[in-house]
PDB file of N, H, CA, C and O in Angstrom:
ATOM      1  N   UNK A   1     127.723 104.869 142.394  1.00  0.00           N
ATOM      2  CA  UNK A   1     128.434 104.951 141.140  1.00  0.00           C
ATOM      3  C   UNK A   1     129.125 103.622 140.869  1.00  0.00           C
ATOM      4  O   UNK A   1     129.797 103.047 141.726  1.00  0.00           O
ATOM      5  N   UNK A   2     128.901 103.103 139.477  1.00  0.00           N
ATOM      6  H   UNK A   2     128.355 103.570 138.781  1.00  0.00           H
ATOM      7  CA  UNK A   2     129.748 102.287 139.283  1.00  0.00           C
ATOM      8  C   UNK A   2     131.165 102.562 138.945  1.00  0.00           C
ATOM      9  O   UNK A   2     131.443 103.207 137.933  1.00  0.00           O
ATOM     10  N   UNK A   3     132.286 101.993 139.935  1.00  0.00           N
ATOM     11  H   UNK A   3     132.060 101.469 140.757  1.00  0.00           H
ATOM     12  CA  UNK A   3     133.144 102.893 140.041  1.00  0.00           C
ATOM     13  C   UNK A   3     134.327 101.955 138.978  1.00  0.00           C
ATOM     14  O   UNK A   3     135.358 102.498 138.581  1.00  0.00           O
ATOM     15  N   UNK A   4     134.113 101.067 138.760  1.00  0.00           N
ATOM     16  H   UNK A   4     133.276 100.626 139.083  1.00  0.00           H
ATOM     17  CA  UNK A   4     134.683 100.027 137.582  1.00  0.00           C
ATOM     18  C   UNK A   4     134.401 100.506 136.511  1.00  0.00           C
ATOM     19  O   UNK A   4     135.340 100.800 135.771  1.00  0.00           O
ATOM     20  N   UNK A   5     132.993 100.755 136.052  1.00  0.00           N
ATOM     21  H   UNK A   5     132.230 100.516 136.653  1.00  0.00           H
ATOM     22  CA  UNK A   5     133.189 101.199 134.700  1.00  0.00           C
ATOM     23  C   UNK A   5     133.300 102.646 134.545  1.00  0.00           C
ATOM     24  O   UNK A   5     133.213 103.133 133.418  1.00  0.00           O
ATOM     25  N   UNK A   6     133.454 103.256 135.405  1.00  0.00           N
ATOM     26  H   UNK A   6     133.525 102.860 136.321  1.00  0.00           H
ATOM     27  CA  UNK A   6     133.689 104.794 135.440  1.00  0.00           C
ATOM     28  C   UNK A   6     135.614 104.162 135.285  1.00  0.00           C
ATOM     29  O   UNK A   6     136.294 104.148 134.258  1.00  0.00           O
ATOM     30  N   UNK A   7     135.857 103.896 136.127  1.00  0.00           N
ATOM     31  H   UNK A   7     135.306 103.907 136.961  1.00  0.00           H
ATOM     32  CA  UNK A   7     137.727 103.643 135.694  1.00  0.00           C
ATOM     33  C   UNK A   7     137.872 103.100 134.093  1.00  0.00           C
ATOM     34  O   UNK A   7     138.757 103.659 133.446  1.00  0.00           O
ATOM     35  N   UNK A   8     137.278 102.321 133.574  1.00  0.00           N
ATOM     36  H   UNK A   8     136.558 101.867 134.099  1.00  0.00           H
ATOM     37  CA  UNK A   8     137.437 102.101 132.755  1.00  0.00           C
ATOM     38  C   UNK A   8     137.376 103.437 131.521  1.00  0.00           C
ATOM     39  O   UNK A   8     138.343 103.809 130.855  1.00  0.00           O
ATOM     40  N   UNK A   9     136.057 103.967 131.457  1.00  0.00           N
ATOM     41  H   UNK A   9     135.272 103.665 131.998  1.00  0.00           H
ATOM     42  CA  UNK A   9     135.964 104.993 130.877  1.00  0.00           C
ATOM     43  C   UNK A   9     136.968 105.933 131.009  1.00  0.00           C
ATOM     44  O   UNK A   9     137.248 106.488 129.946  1.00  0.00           O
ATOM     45  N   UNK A  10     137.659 106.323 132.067  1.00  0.00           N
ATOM     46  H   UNK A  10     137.431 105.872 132.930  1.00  0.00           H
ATOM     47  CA  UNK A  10     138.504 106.970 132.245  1.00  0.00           C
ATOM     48  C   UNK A  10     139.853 106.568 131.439  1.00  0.00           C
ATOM     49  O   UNK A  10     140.464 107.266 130.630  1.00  0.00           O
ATOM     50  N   UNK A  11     140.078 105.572 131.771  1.00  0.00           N
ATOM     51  H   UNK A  11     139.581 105.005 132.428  1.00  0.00           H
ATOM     52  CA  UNK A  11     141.599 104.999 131.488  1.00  0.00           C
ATOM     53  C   UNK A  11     141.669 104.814 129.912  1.00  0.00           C
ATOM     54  O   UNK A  11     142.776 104.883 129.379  1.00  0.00           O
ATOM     55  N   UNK A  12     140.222 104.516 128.927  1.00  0.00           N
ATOM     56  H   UNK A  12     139.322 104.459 129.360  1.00  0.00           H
ATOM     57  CA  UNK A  12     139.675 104.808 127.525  1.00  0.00           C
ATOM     58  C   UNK A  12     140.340 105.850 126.952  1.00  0.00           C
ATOM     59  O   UNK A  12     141.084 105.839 125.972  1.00  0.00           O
ATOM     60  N   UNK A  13     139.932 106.943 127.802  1.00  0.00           N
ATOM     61  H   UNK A  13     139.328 106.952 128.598  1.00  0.00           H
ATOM     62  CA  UNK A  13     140.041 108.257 127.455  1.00  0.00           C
ATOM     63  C   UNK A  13     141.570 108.860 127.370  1.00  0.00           C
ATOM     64  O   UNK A  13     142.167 109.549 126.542  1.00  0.00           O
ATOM     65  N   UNK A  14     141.871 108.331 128.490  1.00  0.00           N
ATOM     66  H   UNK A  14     141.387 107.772 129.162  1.00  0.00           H
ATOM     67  CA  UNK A  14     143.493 108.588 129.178  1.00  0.00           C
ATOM     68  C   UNK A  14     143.420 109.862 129.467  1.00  0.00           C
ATOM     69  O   UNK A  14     143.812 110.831 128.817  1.00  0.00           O
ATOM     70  N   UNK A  15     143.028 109.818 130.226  1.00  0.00           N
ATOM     71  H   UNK A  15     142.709 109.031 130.755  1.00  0.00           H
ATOM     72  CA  UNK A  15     142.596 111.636 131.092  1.00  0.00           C
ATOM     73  C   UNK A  15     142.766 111.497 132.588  1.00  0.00           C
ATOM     74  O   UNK A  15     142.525 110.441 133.175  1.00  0.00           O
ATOM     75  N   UNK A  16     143.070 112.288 133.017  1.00  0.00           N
ATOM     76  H   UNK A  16     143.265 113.145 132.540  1.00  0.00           H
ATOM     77  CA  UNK A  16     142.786 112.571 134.586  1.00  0.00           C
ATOM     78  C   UNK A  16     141.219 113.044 135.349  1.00  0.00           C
ATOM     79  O   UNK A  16     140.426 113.818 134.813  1.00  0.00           O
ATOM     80  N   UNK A  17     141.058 112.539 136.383  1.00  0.00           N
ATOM     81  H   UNK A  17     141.702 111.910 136.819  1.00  0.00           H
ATOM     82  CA  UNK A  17     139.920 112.904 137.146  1.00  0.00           C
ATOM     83  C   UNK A  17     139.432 114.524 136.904  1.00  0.00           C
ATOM     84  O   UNK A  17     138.262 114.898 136.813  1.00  0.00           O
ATOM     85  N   UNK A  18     140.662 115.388 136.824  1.00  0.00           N
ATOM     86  H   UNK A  18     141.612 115.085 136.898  1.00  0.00           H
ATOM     87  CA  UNK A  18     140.606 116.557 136.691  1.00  0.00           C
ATOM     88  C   UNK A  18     140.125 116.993 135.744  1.00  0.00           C
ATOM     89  O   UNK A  18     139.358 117.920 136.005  1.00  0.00           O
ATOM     90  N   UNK A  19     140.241 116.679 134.376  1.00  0.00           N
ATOM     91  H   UNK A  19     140.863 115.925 134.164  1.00  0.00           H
ATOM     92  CA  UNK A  19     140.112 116.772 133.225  1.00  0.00           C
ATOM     93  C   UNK A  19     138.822 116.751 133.054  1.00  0.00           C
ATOM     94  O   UNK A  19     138.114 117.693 132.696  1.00  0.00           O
ATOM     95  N   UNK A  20     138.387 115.275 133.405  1.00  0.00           N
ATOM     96  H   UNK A  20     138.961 114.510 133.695  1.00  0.00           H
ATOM     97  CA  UNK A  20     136.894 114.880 133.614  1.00  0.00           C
ATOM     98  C   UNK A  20     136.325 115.784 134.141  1.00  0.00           C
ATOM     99  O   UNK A  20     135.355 116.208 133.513  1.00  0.00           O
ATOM    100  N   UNK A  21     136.566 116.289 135.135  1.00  0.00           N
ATOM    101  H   UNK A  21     137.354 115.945 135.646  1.00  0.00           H
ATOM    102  CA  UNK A  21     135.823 116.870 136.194  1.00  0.00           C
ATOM    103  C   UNK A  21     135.614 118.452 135.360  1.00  0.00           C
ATOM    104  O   UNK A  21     134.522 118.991 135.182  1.00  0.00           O
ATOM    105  N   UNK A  22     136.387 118.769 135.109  1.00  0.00           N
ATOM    106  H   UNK A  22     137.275 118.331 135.254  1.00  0.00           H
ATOM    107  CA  UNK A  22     136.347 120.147 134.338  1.00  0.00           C
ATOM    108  C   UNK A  22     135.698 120.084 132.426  1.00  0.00           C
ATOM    109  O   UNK A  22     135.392 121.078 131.768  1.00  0.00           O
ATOM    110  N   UNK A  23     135.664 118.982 132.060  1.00  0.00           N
ATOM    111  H   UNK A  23     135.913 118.175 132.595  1.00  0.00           H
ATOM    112  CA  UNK A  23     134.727 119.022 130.683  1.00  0.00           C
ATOM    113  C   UNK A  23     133.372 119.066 131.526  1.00  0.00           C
ATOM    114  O   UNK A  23     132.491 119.792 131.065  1.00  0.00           O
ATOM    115  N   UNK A  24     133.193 118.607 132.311  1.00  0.00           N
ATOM    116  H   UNK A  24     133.909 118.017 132.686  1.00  0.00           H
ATOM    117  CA  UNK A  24     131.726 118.181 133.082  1.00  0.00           C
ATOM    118  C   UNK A  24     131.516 119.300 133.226  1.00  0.00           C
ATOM    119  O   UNK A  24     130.472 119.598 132.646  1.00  0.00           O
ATOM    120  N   UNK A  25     132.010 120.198 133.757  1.00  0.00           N
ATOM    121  H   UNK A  25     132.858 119.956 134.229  1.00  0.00           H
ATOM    122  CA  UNK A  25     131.318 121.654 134.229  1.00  0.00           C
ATOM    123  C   UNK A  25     131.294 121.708 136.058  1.00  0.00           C
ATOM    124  O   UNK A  25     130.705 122.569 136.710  1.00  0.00           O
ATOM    125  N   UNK A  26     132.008 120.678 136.567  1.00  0.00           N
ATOM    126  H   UNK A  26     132.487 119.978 136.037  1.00  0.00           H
ATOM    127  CA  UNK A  26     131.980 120.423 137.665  1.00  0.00           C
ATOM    128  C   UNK A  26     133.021 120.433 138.542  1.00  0.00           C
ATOM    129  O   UNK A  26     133.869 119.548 138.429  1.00  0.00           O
ATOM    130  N   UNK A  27     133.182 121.683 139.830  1.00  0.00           N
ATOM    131  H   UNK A  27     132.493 122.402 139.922  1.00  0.00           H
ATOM    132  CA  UNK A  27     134.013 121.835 140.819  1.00  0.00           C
ATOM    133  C   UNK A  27     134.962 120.869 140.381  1.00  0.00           C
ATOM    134  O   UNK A  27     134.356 119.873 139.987  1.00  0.00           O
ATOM    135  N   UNK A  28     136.409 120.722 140.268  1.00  0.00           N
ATOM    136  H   UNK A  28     136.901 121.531 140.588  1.00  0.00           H
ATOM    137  CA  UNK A  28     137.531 119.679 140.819  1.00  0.00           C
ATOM    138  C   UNK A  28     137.634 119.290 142.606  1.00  0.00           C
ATOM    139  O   UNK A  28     138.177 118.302 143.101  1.00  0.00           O
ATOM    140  N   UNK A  29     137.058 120.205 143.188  1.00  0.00           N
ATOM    141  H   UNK A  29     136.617 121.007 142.786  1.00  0.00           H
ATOM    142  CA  UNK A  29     137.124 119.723 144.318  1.00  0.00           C
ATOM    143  C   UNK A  29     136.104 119.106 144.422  1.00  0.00           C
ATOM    144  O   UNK A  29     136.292 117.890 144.481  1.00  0.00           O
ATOM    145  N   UNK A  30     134.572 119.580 144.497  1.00  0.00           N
ATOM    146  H   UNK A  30     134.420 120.567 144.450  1.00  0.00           H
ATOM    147  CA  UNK A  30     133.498 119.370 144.671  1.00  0.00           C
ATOM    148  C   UNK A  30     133.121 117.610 143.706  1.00  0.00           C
ATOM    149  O   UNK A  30     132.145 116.904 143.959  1.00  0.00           O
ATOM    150  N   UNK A  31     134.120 117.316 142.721  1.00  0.00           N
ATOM    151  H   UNK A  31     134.913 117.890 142.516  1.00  0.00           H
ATOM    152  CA  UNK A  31     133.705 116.251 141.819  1.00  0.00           C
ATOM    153  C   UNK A  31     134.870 115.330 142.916  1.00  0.00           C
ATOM    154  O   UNK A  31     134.521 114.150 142.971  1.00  0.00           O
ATOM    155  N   UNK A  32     136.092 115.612 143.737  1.00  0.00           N
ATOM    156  H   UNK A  32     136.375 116.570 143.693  1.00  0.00           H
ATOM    157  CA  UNK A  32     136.644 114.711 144.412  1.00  0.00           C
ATOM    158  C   UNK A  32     135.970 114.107 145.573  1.00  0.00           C
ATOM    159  O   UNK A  32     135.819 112.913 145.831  1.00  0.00           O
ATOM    160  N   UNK A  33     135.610 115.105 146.197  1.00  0.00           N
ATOM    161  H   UNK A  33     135.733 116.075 145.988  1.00  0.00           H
ATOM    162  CA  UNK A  33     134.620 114.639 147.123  1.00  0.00           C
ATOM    163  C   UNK A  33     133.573 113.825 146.789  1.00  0.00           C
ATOM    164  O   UNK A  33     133.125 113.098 147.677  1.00  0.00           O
ATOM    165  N   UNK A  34     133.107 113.793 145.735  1.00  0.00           N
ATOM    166  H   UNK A  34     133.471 114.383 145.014  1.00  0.00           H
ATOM    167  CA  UNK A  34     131.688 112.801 145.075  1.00  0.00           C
ATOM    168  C   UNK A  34     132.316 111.548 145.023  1.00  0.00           C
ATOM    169  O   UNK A  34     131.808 110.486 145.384  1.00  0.00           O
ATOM    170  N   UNK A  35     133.543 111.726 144.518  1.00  0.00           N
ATOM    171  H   UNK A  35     133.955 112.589 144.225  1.00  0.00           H
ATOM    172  CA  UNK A  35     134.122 110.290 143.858  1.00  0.00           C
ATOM    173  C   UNK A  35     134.375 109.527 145.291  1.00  0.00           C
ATOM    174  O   UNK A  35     134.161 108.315 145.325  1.00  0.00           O
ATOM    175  N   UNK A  36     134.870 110.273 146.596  1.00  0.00           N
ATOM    176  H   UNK A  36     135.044 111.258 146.568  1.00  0.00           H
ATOM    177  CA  UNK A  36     135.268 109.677 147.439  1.00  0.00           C
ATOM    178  C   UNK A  36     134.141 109.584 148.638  1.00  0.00           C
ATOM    179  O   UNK A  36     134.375 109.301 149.813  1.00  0.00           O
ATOM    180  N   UNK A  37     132.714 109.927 147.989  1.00  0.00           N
ATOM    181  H   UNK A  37     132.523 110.157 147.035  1.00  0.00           H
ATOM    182  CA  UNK A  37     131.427 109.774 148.792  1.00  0.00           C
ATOM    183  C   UNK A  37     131.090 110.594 149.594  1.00  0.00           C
ATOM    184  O   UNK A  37     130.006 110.456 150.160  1.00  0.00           O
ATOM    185  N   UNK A  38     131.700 111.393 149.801  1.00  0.00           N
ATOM    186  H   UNK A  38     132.581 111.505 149.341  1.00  0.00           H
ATOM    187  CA  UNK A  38     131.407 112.736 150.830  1.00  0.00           C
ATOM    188  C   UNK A  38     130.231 113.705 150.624  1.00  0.00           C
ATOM    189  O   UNK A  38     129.647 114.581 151.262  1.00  0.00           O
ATOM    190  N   UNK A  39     130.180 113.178 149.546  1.00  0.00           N
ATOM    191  H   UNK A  39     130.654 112.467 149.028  1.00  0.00           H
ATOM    192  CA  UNK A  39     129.485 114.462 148.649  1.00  0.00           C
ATOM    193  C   UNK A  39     128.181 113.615 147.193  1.00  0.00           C
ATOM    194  O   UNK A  39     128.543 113.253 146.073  1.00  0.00           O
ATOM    195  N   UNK A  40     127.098 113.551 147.617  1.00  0.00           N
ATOM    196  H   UNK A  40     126.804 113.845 148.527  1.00  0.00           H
ATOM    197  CA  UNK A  40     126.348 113.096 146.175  1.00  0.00           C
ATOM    198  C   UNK A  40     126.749 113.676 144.962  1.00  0.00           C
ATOM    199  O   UNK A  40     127.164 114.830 144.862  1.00  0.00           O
ATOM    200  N   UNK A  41     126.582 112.586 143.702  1.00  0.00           N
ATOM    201  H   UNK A  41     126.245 111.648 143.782  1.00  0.00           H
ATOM    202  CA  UNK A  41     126.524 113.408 142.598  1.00  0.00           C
ATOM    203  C   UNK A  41     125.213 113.716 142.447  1.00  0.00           C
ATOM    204  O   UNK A  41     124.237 112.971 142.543  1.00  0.00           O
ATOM    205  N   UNK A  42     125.280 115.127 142.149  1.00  0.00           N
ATOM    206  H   UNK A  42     126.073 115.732 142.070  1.00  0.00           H
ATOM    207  CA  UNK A  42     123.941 115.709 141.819  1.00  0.00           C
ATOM    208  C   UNK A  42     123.170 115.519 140.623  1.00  0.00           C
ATOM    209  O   UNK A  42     123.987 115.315 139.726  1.00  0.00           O
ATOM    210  N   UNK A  43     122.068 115.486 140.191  1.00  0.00           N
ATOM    211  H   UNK A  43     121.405 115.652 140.920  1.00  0.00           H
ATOM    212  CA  UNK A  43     121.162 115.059 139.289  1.00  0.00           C
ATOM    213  C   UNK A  43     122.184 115.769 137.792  1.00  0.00           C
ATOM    214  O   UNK A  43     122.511 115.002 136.886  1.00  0.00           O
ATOM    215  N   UNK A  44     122.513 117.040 137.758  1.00  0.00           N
ATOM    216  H   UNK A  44     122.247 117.663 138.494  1.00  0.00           H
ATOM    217  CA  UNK A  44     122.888 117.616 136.985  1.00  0.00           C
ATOM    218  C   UNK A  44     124.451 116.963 136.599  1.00  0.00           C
ATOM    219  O   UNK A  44     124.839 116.558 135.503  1.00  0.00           O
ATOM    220  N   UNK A  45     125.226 117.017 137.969  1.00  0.00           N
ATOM    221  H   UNK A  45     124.911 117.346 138.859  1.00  0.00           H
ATOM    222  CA  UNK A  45     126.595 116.644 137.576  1.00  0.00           C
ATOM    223  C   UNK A  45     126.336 115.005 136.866  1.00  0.00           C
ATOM    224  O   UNK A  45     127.017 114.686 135.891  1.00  0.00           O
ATOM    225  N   UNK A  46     125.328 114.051 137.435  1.00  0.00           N
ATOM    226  H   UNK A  46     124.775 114.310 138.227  1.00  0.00           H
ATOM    227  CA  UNK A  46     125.384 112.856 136.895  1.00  0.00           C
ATOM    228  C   UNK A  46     125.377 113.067 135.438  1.00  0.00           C
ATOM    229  O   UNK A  46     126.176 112.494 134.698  1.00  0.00           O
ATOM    230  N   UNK A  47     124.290 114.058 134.938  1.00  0.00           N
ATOM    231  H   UNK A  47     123.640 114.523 135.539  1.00  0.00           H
ATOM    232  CA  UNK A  47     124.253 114.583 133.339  1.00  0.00           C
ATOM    233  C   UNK A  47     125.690 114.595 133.051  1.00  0.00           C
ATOM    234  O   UNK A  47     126.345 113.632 132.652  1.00  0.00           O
ATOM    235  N   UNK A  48     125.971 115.371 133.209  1.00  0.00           N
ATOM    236  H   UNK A  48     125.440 116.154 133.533  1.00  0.00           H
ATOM    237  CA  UNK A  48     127.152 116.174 132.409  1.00  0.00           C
ATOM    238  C   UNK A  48     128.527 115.046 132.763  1.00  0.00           C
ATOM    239  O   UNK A  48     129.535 115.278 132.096  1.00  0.00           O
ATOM    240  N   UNK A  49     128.590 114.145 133.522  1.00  0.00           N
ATOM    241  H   UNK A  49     127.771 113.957 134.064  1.00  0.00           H
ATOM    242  CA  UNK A  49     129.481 113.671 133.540  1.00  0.00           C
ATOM    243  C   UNK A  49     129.552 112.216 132.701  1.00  0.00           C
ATOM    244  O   UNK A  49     130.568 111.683 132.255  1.00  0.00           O
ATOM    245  N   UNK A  50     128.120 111.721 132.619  1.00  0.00           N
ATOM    246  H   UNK A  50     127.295 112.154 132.982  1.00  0.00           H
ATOM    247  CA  UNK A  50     128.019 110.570 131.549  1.00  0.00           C
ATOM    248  C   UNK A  50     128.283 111.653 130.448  1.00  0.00           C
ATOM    249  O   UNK A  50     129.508 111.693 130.335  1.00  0.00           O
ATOM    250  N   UNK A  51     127.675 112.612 129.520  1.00  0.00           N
ATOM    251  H   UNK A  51     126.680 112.579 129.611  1.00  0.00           H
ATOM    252  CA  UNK A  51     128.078 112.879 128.503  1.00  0.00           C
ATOM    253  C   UNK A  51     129.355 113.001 128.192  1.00  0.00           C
ATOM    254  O   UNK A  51     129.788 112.679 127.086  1.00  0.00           O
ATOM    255  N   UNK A  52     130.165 113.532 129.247  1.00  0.00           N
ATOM    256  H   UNK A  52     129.814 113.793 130.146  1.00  0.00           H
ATOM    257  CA  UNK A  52     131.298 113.688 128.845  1.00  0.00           C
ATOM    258  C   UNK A  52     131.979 112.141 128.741  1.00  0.00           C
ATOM    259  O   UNK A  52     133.042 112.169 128.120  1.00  0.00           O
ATOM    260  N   UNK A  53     131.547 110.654 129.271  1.00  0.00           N
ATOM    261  H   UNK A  53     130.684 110.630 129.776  1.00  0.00           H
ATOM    262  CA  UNK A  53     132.361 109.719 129.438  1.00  0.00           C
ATOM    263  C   UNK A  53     131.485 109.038 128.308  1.00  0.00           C
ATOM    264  O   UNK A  53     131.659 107.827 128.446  1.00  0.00           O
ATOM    265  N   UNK A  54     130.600 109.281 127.225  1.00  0.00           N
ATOM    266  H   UNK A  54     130.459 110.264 127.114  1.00  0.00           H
ATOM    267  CA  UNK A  54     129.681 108.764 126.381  1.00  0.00           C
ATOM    268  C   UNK A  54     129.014 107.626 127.408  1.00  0.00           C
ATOM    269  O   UNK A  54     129.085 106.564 126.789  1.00  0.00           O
ATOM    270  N   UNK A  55     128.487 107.425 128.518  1.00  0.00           N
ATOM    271  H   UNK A  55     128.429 108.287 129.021  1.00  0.00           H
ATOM    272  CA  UNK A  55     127.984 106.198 129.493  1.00  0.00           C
ATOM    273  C   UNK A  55     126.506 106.879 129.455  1.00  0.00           C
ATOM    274  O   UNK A  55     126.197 108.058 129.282  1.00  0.00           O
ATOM    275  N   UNK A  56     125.610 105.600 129.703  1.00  0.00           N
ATOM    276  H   UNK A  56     125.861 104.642 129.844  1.00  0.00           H
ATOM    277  CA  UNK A  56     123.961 105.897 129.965  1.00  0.00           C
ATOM    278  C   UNK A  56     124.084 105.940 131.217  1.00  0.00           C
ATOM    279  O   UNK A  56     124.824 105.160 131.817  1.00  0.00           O
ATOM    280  N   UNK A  57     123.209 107.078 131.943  1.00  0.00           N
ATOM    281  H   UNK A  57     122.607 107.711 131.456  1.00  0.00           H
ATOM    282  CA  UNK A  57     123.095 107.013 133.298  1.00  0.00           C
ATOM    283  C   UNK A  57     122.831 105.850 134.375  1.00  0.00           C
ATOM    284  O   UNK A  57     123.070 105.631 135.563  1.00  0.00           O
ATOM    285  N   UNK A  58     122.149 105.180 133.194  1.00  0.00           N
ATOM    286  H   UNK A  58     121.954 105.358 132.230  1.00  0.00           H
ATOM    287  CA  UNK A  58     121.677 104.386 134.506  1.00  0.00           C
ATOM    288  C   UNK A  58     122.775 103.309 134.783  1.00  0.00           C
ATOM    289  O   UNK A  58     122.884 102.602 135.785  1.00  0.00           O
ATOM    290  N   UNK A  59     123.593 103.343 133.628  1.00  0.00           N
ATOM    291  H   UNK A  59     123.505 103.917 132.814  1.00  0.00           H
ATOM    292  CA  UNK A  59     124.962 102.026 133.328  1.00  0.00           C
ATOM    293  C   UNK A  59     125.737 102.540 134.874  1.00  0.00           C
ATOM    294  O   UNK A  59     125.984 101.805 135.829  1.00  0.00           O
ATOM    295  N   UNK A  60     126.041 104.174 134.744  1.00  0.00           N
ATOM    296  H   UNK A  60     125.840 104.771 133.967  1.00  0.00           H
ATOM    297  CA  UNK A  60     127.320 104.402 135.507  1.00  0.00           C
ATOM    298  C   UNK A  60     126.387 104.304 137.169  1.00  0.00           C
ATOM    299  O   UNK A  60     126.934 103.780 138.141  1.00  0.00           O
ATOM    300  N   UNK A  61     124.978 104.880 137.251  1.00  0.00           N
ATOM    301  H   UNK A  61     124.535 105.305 136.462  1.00  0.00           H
ATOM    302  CA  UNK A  61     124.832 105.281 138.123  1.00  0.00           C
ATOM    303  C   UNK A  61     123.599 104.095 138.915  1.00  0.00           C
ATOM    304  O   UNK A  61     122.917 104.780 139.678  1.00  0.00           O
ATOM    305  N   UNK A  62     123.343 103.280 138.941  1.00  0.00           N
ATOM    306  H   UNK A  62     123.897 102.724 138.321  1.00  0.00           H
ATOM    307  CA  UNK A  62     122.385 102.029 138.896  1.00  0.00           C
ATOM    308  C   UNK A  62     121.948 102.246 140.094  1.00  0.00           C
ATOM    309  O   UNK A  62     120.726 102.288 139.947  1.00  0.00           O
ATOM    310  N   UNK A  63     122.310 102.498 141.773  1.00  0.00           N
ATOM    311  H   UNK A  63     123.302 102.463 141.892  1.00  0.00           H
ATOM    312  CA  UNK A  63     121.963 102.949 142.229  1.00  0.00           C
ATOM    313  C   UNK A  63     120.649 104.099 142.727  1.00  0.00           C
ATOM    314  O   UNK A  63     119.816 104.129 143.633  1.00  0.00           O
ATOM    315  N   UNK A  64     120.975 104.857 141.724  1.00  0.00           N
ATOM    316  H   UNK A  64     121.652 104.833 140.988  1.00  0.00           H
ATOM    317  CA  UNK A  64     119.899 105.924 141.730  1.00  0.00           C
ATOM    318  C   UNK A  64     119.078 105.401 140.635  1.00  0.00           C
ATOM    319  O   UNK A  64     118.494 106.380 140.170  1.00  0.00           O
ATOM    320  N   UNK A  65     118.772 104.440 140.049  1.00  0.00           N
ATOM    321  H   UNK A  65     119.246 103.645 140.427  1.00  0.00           H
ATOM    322  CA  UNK A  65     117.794 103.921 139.170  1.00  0.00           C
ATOM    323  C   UNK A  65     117.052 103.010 139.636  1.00  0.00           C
ATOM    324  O   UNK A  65     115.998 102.749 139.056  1.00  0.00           O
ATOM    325  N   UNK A  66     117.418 102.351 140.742  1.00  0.00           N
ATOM    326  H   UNK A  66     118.274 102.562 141.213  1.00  0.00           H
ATOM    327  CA  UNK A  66     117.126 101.229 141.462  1.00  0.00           C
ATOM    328  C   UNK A  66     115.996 101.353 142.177  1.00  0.00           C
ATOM    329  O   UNK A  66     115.840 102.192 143.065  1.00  0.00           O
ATOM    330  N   UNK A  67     114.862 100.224 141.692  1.00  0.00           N
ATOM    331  H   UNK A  67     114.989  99.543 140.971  1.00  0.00           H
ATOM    332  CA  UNK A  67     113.306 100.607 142.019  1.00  0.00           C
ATOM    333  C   UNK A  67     113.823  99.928 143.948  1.00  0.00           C
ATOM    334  O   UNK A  67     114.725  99.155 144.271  1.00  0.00           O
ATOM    335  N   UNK A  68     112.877 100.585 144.733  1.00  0.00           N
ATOM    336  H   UNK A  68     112.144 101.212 144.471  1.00  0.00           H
ATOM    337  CA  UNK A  68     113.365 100.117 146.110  1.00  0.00           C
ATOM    338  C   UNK A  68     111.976  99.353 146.584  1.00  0.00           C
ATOM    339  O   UNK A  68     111.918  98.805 147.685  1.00  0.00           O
TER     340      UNK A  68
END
């Protein structure tokens, strides 16, 4: 995750992680653990969490786009 422009988006918004995490459709716990790597974001949560931050997947998530 790009975790810079995910802060940014956030701090845009002026919302809490929580907030985020709950427009997404996604655990508050289960979305803390992602943020702090414990835990993948899943194909679905990556969905729902760019929509909710207006970001293209591949902007926030480049990683998982990344030809190897």
């Amino acid at each position: 995750m790009n975790r810079e422009l995910y802060e940014k988006a956030v701090q845009a918004r002026q919302v809490s992680n929580m907030k985020i995490a709950m427009e997404a459709g996604i655990s508050p716990s289960d979305f803390y653990q992602a943020l702090k790597g414990l835990k993948p974001f899943f194909p679905r949560w990556r969905d729902s969490l760019c929509e909710v931050l207006d970001l293209r997947e591949e902007d926030l998530f480049p990683e998982e786009n990344s030809e190897v």
